[in-house]
C-alpha positions in Angstrom: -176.1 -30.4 123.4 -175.5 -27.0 122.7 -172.8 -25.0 123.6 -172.9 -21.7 125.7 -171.7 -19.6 123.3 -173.9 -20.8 120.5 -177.0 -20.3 122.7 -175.9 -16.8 123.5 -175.7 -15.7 120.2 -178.7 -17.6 118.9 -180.3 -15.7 122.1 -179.2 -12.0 120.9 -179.6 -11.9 117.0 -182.9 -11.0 114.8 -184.5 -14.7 113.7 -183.7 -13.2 110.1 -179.9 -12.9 111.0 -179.3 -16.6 112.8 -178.2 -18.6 110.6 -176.2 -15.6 109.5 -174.1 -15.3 112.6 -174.3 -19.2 112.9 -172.2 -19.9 110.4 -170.0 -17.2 111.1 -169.4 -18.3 114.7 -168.7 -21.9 113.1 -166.5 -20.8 110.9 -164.7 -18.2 113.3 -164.6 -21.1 115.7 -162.9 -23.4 113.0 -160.7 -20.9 111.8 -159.1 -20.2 115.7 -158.7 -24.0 115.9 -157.1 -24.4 112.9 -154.6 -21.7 113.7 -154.2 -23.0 117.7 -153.4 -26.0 116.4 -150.5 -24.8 113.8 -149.1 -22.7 117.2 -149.5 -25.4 119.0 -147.4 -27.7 117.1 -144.9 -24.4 116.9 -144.3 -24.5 120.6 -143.9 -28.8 120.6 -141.3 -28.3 118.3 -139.7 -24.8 119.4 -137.0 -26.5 121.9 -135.9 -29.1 119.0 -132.7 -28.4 116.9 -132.8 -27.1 113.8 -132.1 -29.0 110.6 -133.3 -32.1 112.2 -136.5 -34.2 110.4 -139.9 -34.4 112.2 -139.4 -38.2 113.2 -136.3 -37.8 115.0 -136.8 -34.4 116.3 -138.5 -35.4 119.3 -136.7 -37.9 121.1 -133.3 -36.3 120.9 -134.9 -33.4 122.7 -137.2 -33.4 125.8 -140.8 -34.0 125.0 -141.5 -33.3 128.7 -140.9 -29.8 128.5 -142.0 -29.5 124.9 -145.1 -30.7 126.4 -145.3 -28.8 129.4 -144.7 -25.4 128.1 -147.5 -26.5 125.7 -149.7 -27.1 128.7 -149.5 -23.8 130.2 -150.4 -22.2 127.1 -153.4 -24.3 126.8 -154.2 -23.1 130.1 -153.9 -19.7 129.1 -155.7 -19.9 126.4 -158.8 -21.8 128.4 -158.4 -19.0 131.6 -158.8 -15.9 129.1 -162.1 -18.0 127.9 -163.3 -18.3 131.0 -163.0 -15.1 132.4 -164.6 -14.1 128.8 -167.3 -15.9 129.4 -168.1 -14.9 133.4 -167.5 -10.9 131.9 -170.7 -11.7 129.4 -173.7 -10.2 130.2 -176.9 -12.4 131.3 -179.4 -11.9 128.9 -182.7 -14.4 129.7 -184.0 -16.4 126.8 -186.2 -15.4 124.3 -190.0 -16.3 124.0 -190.9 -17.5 120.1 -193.0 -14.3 120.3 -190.2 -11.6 121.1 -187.9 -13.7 118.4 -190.4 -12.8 115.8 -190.6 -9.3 116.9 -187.1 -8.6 117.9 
């Protein structure tokens, strides 16, 4: 099943420019996970002292609030993409005729 954001796009670009902005979106959308998931593994291990190795870093600290703080910024992150996604404007769906023209 597509997702909204893909149908969207797919909805507002010239036929001759989808799988242009296709693979951009795919790759934009890889690149921002990629990176969310390095910051995300910042903020884990942000409250765990220095000098000490992966393994052990973790239980001599509080993975609670490691986890926690974590959490809220995932929920940041998912708020800001909601409210981008209510501020979009409501196009309808395109007809295979005005794809070809448009």
């Amino acid at each position: 099943m597509p997702s909204l954001t893909a149908v969207a796009l797919q909805n507002v670009v010239a036929r001759h420019q989808l799988g242009i902005s296709v693979g951009t979106m795919n790759f934009s959308r890889n690149l921002l996970a990629t990176i969310l998931i390095a910051v995300f593994g910042a903020i884990v291990l942000a409250g765990t002292p220095s000098g000490q190795s992966l393994g052990s870093a973790l239980p001599t600290g509080n993975p609670a609030e490691a986890f926690a703080r974590l959490f809220l910024v995932a929920a940041a992150s998912m708020s800001i993409a909601l409210i981008a996604i209510v501020v979009m404007e409501e196009k309808p769906l395109q007809a295979g005729t005005e794809i070809e023209a448009g």
